[in-house]
N, C-alpha and C positions, 0 to 999 in steps of 0.2 A: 775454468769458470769460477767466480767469485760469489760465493752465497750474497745475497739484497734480501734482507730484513725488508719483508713487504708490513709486516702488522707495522701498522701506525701507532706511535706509541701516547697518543693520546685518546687511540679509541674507546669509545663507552661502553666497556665492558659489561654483560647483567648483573656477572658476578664477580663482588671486589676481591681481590689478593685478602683482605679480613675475612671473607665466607670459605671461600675455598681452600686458602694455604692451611689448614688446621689438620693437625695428624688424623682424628679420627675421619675428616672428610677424604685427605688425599689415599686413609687407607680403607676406602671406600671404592675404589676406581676398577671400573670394566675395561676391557679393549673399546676398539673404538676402530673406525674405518681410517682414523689417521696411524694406529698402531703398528710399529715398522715390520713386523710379520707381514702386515697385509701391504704395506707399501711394498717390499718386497715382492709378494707375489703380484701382484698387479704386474709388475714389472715384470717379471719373469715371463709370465704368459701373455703379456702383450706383445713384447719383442720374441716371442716363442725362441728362448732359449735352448739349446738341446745338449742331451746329457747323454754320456757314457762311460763304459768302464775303459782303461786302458791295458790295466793290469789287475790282475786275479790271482794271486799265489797264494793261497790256504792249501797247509798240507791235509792229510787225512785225517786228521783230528780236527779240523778248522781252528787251526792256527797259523798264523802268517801277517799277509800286507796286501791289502786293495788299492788301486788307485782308480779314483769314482771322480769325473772331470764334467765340466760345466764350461761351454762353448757361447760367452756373451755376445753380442754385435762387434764389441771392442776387442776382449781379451780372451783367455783360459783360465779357468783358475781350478785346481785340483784337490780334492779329498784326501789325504794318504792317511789310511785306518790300519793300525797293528793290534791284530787278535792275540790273546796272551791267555794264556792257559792258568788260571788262578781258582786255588783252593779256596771252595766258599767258606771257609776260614775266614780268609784274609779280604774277604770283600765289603766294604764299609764306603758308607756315603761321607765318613769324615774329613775332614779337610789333616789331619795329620795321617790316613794313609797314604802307604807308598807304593802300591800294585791297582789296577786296574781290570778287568774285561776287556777295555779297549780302550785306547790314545788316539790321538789323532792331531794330523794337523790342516790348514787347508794352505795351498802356497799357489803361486804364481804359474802358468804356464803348465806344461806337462812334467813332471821329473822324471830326471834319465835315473838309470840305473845307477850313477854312482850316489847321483843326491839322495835316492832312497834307500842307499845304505848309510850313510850321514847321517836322517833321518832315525832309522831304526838304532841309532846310538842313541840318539839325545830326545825322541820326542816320549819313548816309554817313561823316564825319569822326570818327564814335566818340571818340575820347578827345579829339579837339581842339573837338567838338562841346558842346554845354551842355543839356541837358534839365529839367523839370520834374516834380512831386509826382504829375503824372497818369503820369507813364511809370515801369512798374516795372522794367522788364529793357531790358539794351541789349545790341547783340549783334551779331557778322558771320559769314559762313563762305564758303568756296572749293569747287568741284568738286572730287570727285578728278577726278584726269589720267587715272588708269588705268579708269576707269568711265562717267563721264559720256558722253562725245564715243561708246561703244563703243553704249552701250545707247538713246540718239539716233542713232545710223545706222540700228540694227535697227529701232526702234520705224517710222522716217521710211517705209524699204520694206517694211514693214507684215507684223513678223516681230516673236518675242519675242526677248532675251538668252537667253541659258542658265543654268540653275539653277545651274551650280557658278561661271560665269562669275561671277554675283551674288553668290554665297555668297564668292567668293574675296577680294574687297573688303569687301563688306558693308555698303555707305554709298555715296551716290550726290553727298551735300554733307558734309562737316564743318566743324564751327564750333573758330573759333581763340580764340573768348572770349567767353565770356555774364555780363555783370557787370548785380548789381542791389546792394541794400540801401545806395542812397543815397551811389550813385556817378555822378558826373559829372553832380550835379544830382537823379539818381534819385530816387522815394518812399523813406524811409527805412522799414527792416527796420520801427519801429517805429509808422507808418503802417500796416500791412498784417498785423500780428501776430494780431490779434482778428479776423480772417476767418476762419472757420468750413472753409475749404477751402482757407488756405495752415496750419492748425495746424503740422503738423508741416514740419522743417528745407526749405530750397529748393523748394519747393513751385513757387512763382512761378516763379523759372529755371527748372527742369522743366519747366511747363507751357508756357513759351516753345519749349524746345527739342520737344514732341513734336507742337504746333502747324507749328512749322516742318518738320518730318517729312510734313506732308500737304501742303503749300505746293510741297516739293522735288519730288513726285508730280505734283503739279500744270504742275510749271512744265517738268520734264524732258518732259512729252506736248507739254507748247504747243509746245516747241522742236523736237519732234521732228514735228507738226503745222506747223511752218513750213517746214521741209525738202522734208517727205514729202505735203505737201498731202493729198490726196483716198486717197494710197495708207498713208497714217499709221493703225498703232495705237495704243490707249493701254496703260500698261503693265499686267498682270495683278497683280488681286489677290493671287493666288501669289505675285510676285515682290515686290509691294509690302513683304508681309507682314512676309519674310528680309531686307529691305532698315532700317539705321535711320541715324542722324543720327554721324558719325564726330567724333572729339573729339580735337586735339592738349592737350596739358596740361603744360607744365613748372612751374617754381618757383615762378612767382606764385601757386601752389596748397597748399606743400611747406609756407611758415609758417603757414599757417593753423591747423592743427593745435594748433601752438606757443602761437600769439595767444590761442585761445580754450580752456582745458582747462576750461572749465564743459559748453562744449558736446561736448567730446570725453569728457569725463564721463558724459555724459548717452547719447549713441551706444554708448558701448562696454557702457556699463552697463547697458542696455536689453537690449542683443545676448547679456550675458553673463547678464542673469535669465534671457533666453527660456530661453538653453540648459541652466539649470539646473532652470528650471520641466520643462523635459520630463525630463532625467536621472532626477529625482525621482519618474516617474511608474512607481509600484510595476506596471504592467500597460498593456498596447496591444493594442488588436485587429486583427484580421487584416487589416482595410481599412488602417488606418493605416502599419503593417507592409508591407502590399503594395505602397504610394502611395512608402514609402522607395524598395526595390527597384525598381520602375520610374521614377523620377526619377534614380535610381544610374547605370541604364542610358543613359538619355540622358545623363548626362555622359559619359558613357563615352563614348558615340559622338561628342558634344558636340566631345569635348576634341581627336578628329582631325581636326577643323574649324578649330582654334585656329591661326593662322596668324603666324608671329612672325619676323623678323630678327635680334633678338638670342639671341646661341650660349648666353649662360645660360638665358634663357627657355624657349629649345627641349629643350633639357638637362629644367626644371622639368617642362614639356609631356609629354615623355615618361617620366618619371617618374611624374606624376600619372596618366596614359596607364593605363602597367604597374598601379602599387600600386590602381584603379580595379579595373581585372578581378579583382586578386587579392580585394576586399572584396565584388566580386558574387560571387565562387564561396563563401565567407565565408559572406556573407549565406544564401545559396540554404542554407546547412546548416544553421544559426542557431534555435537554441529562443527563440521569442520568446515564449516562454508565461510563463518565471521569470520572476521578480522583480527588476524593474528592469533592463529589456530592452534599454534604451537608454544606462543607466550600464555595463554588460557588453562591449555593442558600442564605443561608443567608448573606454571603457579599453583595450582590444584596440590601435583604431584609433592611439591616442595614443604608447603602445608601442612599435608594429611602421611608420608611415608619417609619409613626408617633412610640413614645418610644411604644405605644397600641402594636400593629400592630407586632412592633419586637419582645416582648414580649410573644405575642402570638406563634410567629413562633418558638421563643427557646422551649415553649412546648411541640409543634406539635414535632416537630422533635424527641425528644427524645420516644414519642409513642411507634414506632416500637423494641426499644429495651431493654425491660424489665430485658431479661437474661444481656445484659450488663451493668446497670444501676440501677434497683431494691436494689441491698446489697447495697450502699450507703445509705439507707434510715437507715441502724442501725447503720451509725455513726454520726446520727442527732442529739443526745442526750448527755448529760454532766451526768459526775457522779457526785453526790454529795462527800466533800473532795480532789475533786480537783483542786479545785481555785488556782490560781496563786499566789506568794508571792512577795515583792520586794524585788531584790536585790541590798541591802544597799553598796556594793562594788564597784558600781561600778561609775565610777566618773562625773562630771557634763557637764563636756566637750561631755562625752560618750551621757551623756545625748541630750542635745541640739544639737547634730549630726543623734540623733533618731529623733527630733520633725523636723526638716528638712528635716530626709529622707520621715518620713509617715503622719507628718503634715501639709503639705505646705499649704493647703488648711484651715488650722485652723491659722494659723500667717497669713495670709495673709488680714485677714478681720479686718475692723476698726470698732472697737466694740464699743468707742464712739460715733461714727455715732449712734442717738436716732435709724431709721429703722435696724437697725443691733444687735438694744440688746432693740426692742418692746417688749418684749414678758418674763414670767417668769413664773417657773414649780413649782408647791405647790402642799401640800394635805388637801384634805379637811378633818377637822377634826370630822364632821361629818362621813361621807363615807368611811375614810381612804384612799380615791381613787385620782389617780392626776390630776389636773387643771389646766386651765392655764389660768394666767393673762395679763392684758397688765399695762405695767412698769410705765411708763408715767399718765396713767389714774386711776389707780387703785391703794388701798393701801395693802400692804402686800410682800411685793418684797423682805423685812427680810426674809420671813421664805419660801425664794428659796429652791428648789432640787436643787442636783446636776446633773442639765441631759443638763445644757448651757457649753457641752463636749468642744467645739472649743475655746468657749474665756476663761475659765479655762486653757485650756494646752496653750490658748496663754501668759496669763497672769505669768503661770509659766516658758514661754520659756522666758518672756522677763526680767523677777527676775534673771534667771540662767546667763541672760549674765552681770550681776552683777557683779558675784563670780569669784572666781578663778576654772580655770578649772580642778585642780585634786583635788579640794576637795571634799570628797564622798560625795555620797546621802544622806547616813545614817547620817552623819553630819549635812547635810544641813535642810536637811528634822523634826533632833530635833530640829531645830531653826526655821524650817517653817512648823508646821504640816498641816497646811490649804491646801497645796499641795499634802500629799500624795495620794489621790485619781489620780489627774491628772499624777502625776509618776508611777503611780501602770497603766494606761493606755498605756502609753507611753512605758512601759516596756514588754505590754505585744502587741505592736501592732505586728510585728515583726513574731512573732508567730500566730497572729491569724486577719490575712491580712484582711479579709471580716467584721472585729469585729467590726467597727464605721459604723456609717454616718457620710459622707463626704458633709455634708452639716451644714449650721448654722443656730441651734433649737430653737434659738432664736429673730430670725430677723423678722421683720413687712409680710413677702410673704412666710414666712414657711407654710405648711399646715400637721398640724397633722393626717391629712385626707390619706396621703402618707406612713406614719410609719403603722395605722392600714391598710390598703390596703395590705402592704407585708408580717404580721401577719397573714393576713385572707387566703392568698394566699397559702402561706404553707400547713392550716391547712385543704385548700382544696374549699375555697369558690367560688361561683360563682355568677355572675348578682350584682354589686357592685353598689348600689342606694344611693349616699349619701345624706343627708338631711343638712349638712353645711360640711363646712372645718371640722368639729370636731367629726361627728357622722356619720353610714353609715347603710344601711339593707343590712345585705346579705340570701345569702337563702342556706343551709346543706343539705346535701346527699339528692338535687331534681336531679330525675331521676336514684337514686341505687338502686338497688332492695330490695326488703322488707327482712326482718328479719323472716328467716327458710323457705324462695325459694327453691328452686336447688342449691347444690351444683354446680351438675355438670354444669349450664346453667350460671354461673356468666362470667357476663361481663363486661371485668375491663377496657370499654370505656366509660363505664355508662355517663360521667362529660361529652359525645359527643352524646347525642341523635341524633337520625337518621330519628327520624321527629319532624320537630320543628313545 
């Protein structure tokens, strides 16, 4: 099956690619009923998927190898988890350690015994390890300190945690990095595109990560069944529940964004029909209506839940906090009988409440309608071979009439100005992963990425006014190939409206912090704890339901607990 780009791309969007694409708004972003956790699950518990172990080799220290499999309509695809005995020494969420709590991979089918010794060579050493076409996702993660060791004592003398104990961390393992799409040997993205049930964006990682969420369940009772012998509990489905998969996240996340604007085209623009598709909707009825108001409510209580160390965050926190009640008392007064219920209320909302705040409400609102809004989610996704080309025909004037219709915002800024070009995007040749420097302070500015998008295409718009205006690209361009990146943007903005940041990635007040925020937000995160500008904890599917539930009992407001 071939992805069909259903959005229209002239449709009359509410809100332009100028309102939205701007770092403080996109790093303003909640999940959302399009966000691929919950496409995901949707999926999973409507084709009721079923899940089991295959193999269980932990020795009496729980140490060993799991294999934790998932039985699609179509396929198999398996979990293989190695328990690793590590001195809390050596346990670090940084991207330069070399030991883990646990690796993982997820791969194809069931693995035989030989493949899972294969495996137990190459998957503990993650990056220095090599894999294969059968393995899609590679992956490790650490206990928390503050959780694990607390709620294995209790379990051992045959006692639960405490609800807020659990609620206060929220994650009993988090993963330091889940890399697929034909890394380190990986099945590449474009092996795996035509599956029926990775359609839409990370599918595959996802599915890694909430597999591994029943595994950590698993493995936290055995351990605490080694302690506690005969007086051991296991942990309660209650706690299981509020319990999900913890995630550090810095930079090697931040240019993604940048790398791909077909794909971030496709995301934002999706996000921005839904929420037009509903504005539009001349009438709502009272279930729908009611379904807003009570999901309002749980954020509300949600949001005192939200637990953060950094003093802006908390600042944001209590803010959304406040402006949250004010739009329940709002709400509770609210004629939702006029015309155009939902264009009313948020114009209100947009008005009078912090970028947090508004963000939230675009959410909220789209809630009630699934049936109108859900298919969107499978044109979140890019085929592989269909990238863009430039066209060398077309002439320079044509050009420079582009950067002024969709760049003003990139010509406009003085990238002389030292705060305006602080800052520079590298990889580490270590890690292979991206950093960032500062220009002025720091040596290495040579060996820039191209992710400094604005002063690039300014710098080409200002060569272009150079030339003569009807001579082509193609022309121009063999005499300046340092620019065709910037032209290959330029050419393709037109077409993929949502496809930049409208902001400058470069300047001394940028916050990389903003770019993973609208990443994380997609893919469904929630409780956003940063620990600088550069790095953030989020916490995965706390509060969905576990792995081989009810079918019938899923509930796709799970990201809205109803007691917080």
């Amino acid at each position: 099956m071939k992805y069909k780009h259903k959005i229209e791309e002239k449709i009359n969007f509410y809100r332009s690619p100028d309102k939205v694409m701007k770092l403080a708004r996109i790093g303003s972003f909640h999940q959302t009923r399009l966000s691929f956790m919950r496409q995901l699950l949707r999926r999973i518990f409507s084709e009721k998927w079923n899940f089991l172990y295959h193999d269980w080799s932990l020795d009496g220290n729980g140490f060993g190898h799991v294999v934790f499999s998932v039985e699609t309509p179509s396929r198999v695809y398996s979990l293989v988890a190695f328990s690793h005995d590590l001195p809390p020494n050596k346990r670090s969420d940084r991207v330069i350690a070399t030991e883990w709590d646990l690796t993982f991979a997820l791969v194809k089918g069931v693995p035989s015994s030989k493949e899972i010794k294969k495996l137990a060579k190459e998957v503990p050493f993650q990056e220095a390890g090599r894999l294969s076409e059968n393995e899609l996702v590679l992956g490790r993660a650490n206990r928390s300190v503050r959780l694990w060791e607390s709620v294995v004592e209790k379990l051992s003398s045959g006692s639960q945690p405490s609800m807020d104990e659990v609620k206060d961390v929220g994650y009993l393992m988090r993963t330091t990095a889940v890399y697929g799409s034909g890394k380190f040997g990986l099945a590449d993205r474009s092996t795996i595109e035509t599956y029926e049930e990775f359609f839409a964006p990370f599918q595959v990682e996802l599915l890694a990560v909430f597999l591994l969420r029943n595994v950590v369940f698993d493995l936290v009772d055995y351990f605490a069944k080694i302690k506690g012998g005969s007086r051991a509990v296991t942990l309660s489905n209650e706690l299981k529940k509020v319990i999900g998969i913890g995630n550090s996240t810095g930079l090697g996340m931040a240019s993604f964004l940048v790398h791909h604007p077909e794909l971030l085209n496709r995301w934002i623009s999706a996000r921005e029909c839904a929420v037009t598709k509903v504005l539009e909707l001349e009438s709502i009825s009272q279930r729908e209506f009611d379904l807003f108001k009570e999901l309002l409510k749980r954020s509300r209580d949600n949001v005192k839940n939200w637990k953060s160390v950094s003093p802006s965050q908390i600042k944001r926190i209590d803010v959304l906090g406040s402006e949250l009640a004010e739009l329940i008392n709002f709400s509770a007064e609210f004629d939702f009988k006029i015309s155009r219920p939902w264009l009313t209320l948020f114009t209100w909302v947009e008005k009078k409440f912090s970028l947090e705040t508004q963000e939230l409400s675009a959410s909220l609102i789209l809630e009630p309608y699934g049936k109108l809004i859900d298919e969107l989610g499978l044109e979140m996704s890019f085929q592989s071979g269909n990238m863009p080309v430039i066209n060398g025909r077309r002439t320079c004037a044509e050009i420079r009439l582009e950067i002024e219709d969709n760049f003003s915002w990139a010509i406009e800024v003085d990238y002389e100005d030292k705060d305006q070009s602080a800052r520079f995007w590298y990889y580490s040749q270590t890690k292979l992963e991206p950093r960032l420097g500062e220009r002025y302070e720091e040596e290495g500015s040579h060996l820039e990425e191209p992710l400094a998008v604005g002063r690039d295409i300014k710098y080409f718009y200002c060569q272009l006014l150079e030339v003569r205006g009807d001579r082509l690209l193609a022309d121009y361009l063999m005499e300046y190939p340092e620019h065709r990146l910037a032209a290959k943007r330029v050419l393709t903005s037109k077409s993929m409206p949502y496809g930049e940041i409208r902001d400058n990635l470069i300047s001394k007040n940028m916050k990389p912090l903003d770019m993973l925020r609208c990443k994380l937000s997609f893919f469904g995160a929630t409780k956003f704890d940063p620990r600088s500008d550069r790095w953030v904890r989020i916490c995965m599917y706390q509060n969905a339901p576990l792995a081989g539930s009810d079918c019938s009992l899923y509930d796709d407001f799970w990201p809205y607990p109803d007691k917080a």
